[in-house]
C-alpha angles and dihedrals in degrees: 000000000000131000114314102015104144136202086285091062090040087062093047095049086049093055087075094241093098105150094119130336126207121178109237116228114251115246120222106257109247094182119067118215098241132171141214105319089002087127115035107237110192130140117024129031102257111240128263114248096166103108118209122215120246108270115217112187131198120248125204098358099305133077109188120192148171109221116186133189119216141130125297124213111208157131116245138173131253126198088312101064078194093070126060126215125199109236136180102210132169109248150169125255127176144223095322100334115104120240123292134189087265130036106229118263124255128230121204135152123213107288096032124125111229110196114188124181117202121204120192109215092156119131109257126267126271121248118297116255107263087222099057109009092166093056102031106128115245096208088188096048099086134173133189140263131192094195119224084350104143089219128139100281089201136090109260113237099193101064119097088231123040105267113183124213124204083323116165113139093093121161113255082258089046126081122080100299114215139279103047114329114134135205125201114237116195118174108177102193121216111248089249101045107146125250132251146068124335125163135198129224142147117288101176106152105257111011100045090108097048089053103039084044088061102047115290104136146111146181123247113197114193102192113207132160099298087069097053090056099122096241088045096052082052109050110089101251116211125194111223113196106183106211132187108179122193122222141146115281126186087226086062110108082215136020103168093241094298122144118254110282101011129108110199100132123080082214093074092060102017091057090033099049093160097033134228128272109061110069135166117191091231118125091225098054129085125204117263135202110263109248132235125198102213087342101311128108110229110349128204113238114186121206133185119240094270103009113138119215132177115225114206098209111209117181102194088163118135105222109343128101130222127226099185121198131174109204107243095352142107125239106214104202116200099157131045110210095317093336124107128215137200102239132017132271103216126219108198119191090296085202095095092024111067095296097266122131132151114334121204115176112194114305094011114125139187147176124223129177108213126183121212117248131197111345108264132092131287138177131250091213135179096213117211112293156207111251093151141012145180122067089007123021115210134193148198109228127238125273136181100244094177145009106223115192119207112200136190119246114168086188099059110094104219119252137229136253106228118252135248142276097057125197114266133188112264077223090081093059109147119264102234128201092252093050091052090042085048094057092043106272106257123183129185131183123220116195105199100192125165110208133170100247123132096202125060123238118260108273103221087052089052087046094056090052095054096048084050081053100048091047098048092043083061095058098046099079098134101022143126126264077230096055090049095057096043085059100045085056101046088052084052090062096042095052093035098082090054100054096023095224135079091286088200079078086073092100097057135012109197102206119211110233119272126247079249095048090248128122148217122239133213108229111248100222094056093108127039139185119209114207133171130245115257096009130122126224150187114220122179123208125212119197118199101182133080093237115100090235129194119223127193141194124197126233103003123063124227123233093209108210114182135007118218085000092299120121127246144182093284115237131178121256147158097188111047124177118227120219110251127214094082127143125202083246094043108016124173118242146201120201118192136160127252138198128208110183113123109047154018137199133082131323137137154231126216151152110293094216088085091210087070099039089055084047095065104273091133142096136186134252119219112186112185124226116250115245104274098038128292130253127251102192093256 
């Protein structure tokens, strides 16, 4: 770093996104961290501010919609949800609706067609890059994401026109280029698809974060037995997007030459990772991006004394964590992520409890019942939290994300948390040991590691390392996480004289800016994994880096098993954190079980801090068709 970087910079260069680094100004706080009875509430009922995203259904097994990007005029809050900033986003509109700071949720059951049609009216893109014309990055070519949805990820060959299914692994000239051009989504869901929140959003290589950081998300619902339980159907159920969007500030020490309130270089969130806004003087803390819930900073929700809700927790932010907290409540989880469980996991006020609620890295979602308590008013909080760990720990600092009320009605008759044990897909059943063994075992290793170099490796010589991983990975049935690593580091050194570089580095090459700002990409089909249809497998994932960092997998979802090699009470997941703290001698690790039984075709995995991701961290999946052709679910 150069003269006069303090700690604050330290922390940034050691995140692993050092370009360039600039400090963001603190903002005066314009909303107090107040309890229970902390403000009076008497008279009126306050006002709702909380502002709920439209909500589309399917009939009669089909919802059928037009979704277009363009550009959204607005006025949006920073970290002062008493001051308004213009803003020129990218956003979704729908049918014939213009765009809004949220898409509409969309609401489907198991069994249900979803057809989505994606318009690109977004402006075109500005000249490639003369030094790399093939990886430049197109910030106006988009795709799109269901996120966690078990669909069919192909092109269907069969339709008179081309319809696409959860199909992301376009080319750099791929995607639906601007100004018009359409693309047919079709998603058919399996009858016993679980139920939860999903959500959609771009995921073109190389721009998805810089899309997904303005405001192009939106909520999928899949409806299933558990919400026709009778206390269920009637709890209020609210969709909570948390949104943090980037965009030029005049309080910024550096906007790229971007106009206020737009977002159009990767610098601003490539240099930024974390964002501006929130800050804690701590030497330990890092400055985070202020968060929105459906475009609003810090909503009002007003409850009755006894009213049950259910909260569909959706985290669309681009790099941060949450660490959510309700003042003197319980958070009742019933869904990780989109997958539903039989009893509840319960998040009691973490303020005099270790300070852990529930923590939500980017992507992750969840759905939680509460029940309002005593009238008053309480905080919906993301306490500090964890974003990296090992020789420096290093955390996000604590915000008020929403204002609950609590009022009193005599004449409301309290309501009823429903009971366990809740309905959950046969499609969640457990992946046993016999069921692995029985379809032959197989177990691969995936090193996610962030480095500094501006050439990618050789990929013949990554190639080759993998192939050694994936090897060894299939002889190490029984053995030791110490023994893992000992091999993955002994491969290194083999492989190191060839390429001349830390070939653990193949997953992922971490270019240095450019003298132009603009950077070089690492293709996302470098890499690919072959699986067989109808097989089940154990991956484990290394992580090499400090940041606790998410990593998802499209279509099929992960039953993660053990954590540093340790077993633990196995879940369902599609976004999984991984611990930080790891090194490429001594990484962390999550293993976790996979079927693949409904589909083939491409899709990929990939880190879910889209900087990253666009970066390079990210590698195809290949699933091979079975002998006598492969389902797609319709």
């Amino acid at each position: 770093m150069t003269d006069g970087s303090g700690p604050e910079d330290s922390r940034r260069q050691f995140l692993g996104l050092g370009l360039r680094v600039v400090s963001g100004l603190a903002v005066s706080v314009a909303f107090n961290a107040c309890d229970r009875n902390d403000e009076a509430d008497h008279g009126d009922i306050p006002t709702q501010t909380f502002v709920q995203p439209t909500m589309l259904e399917s009939k009669d097994g089909l919802l059928d919609i037009d979704l277009t990007a363009s550009y959204l005029d607005t006025k949006l809050s920073g970290f002062d949800p008493s001051k308004k900033h213009a803003v020129s986003l990218r956003a979704y509109g729908y049918n014939t609706k213009g765009p809004e700071v949220f898409g509409p949720t969309l609401v489907v059951k198991g069994g249900d067609q979803l057809r989505i049609k994606l318009t690109n009216n977004l402006p075109f893109n500005p000249p490639a890059a003369p030094n790399d014309p093939l990886l430049y990055m197109k910030p106006n070519t988009t795709n799109l994401h269901t996120h966690g949805l078990h669909v069919f990820p192909g092109i269907y060959n069969n339709s008179k026109s081309r319809e696409y299914g959860d199909y992301v692994v376009d080319s750099n000239s791929g995607g639906v280029v601007p100004r018009g051009d359409s693309r047919q989504y079709v998603y058919n869901l399996p009858a016993n698809h679980p139920a939860g929140p999903f959500y959609y959003h771009p995921q073109f290589h190389g721009s998805s974060a810089l899309q997904a950081a303005s405001l192009m998300q939106g909520a999928i619902l899949v409806r299933g037995p558990v919400d026709d339980l009778p206390e269920m159907a009637r709890a209020r159920e609210l969709i909570f997007l948390f949104q943090a969007p980037y965009f030029a500030h005049d309080g910024f020490s550096s906007v790229y030459g971007v106009n206020a309130g737009s977002l159009e270089q990767f610098d601003q969130i490539g240099n930024h990772s974390t964002g501006h806004g929130v800050k804690n003087n701590g030497k330990d803390y890092l400055d985070a991006q202020p968060v929105l819930i459906n475009g609003v900073r810090q909503p009002t929700i007003v409850m009755r004394s006894g009213e049950v809700q259910r909260w569909r927790f959706i985290n669309t932010q681009i790099f941060n964590r949450l660490n959510l907290n309700l003042d003197s409540h319980i958070l009742h989880q019933f869904t990780q992520d989109g997958w539903g469980t039989a009893t509840y996991q319960e998040f009691p006020d973490a303020r005099q409890n270790g300070g852990e609620g529930l923590v939500l890295s980017a992507g992750n979602r969840s759905s939680v019942i509460i029940k309002a308590g005593k009238p008053g008013t309480y905080l919906l909080r993301t306490l500090p939290v964890k974003i990296a760990d090992g020789l420096e720990k290093v955390l996000l600092p604590g915000d008020v994300l929403a204002k609950l009320v609590v009022v009193d009605d005599r004449k409301f008759i309290a309501q009823t948390i429903p009971d366990t044990p809740l309905p959950v897909s046969d499609f969640l059943k457990p992946i046993s040991d016999q069921e692995l063994a029985g379809s032959g075992g197989r177990k691969r290793i995936i090193v996610l590691n962030i480095t500094g170099n501006t050439e990618s490796i050789n990929l013949q010589d990554s190639q080759s390392y993998w192939e050694k991983l994936v090897a060894t990975a299939g002889s190490l049935a029984s053995d030791t996480e110490r023994f893992v690593r000992r091999k993955l580091t002994q491969a290194d050194h083999e492989i190191t004289p060839t390429s001349e570089k830390n070939v653990t580095n193949a997953t992922y090459v971490k270019p240095a800016a450019l003298s132009n700002d603009n950077y070089n990409l690492q293709l996302s089909n470098s890499i690919i994994q072959y699986v067989p249809q109808n097989s089940v497998e154990e991956w484990t994932i290394f992580n090499c880096n400090s940041i606790c960092r998410p990593f998802h997998i499209h279509v099929n979802p992960m039953y993660v098993t053990k954590v540093n090699g340790t077993s633990i009470s196995p879940y369902w997941c599609d976004t999984v954190t991984l611990p930080g703290g790891g090194t490429p001698e001594m990484p962390t690790s999550v293993t976790f079980r996979m079927r693949f039984d409904d589909f083939s075709g491409p899709y990929i995995m990939h880190s879910q801090m889209l900087q990253d991701s666009d970066l390079g961290m990210v590698s195809r999946v290949s699933i091979l068709p079975t002998q006598g052709g492969f389902k797609t679910a319709g």
